[in-house]
C-alpha positions as a Markdown table, in Angstrom:
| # | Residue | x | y | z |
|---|---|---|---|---|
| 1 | Unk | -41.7 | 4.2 | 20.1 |
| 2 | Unk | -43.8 | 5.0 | 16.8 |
| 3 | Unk | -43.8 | 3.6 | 13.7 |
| 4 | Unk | -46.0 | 5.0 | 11.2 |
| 5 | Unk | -46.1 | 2.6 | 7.7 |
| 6 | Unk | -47.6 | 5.1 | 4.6 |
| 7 | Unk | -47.8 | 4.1 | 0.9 |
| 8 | Unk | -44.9 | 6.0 | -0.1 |
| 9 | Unk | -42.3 | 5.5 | 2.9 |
| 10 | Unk | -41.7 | 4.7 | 6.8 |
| 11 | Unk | -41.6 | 7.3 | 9.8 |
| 12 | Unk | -39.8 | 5.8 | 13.1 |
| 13 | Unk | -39.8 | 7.7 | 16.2 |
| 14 | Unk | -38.1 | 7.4 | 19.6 |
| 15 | Unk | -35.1 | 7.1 | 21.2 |
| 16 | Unk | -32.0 | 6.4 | 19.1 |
| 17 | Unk | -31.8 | 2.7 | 20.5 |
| 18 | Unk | -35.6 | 1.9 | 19.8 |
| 19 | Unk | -35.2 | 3.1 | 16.6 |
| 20 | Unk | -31.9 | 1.1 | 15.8 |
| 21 | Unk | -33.5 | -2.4 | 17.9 |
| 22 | Unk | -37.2 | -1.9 | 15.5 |
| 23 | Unk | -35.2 | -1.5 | 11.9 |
| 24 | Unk | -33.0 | -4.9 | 13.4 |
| 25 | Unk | -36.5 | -6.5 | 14.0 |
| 26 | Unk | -38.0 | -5.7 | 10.6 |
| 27 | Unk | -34.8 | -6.2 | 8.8 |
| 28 | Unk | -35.4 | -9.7 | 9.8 |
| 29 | Unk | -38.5 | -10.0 | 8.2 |
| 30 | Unk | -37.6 | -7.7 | 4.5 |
| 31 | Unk | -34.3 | -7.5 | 3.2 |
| 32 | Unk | -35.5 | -3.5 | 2.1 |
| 33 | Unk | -37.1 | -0.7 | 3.0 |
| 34 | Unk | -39.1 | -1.0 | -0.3 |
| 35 | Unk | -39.7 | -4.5 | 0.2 |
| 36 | Unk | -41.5 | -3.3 | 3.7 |
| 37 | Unk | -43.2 | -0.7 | 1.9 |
| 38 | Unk | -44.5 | -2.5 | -1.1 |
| 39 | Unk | -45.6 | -6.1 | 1.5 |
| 40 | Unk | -48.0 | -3.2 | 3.6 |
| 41 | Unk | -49.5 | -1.3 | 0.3 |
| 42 | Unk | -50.4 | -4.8 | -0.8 |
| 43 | Unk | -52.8 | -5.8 | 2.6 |
């Protein structure tokens, strides 16, 4: 499982259920994608 955070967007790689179980995790923490993206640009 890979998850590669850029400046304009989010790669996730793996196996289906990895994928699904990591975008449950961080859903927990942003209530978007481009909440996600905008918290990492800004450390």
């Amino acid at each position: 499982m890979k998850v590669y955070v850029h400046e304009k967007g989010i790669i996730i790689s793996g196996k289906c259920w990895g994928v699904l179980r990591k975008l449950q995790e961080y859903n927990k923490q942003y209530a978007t994608v481009t909440d996600w993206i905008q918290d990492v640009a800004k450390k």
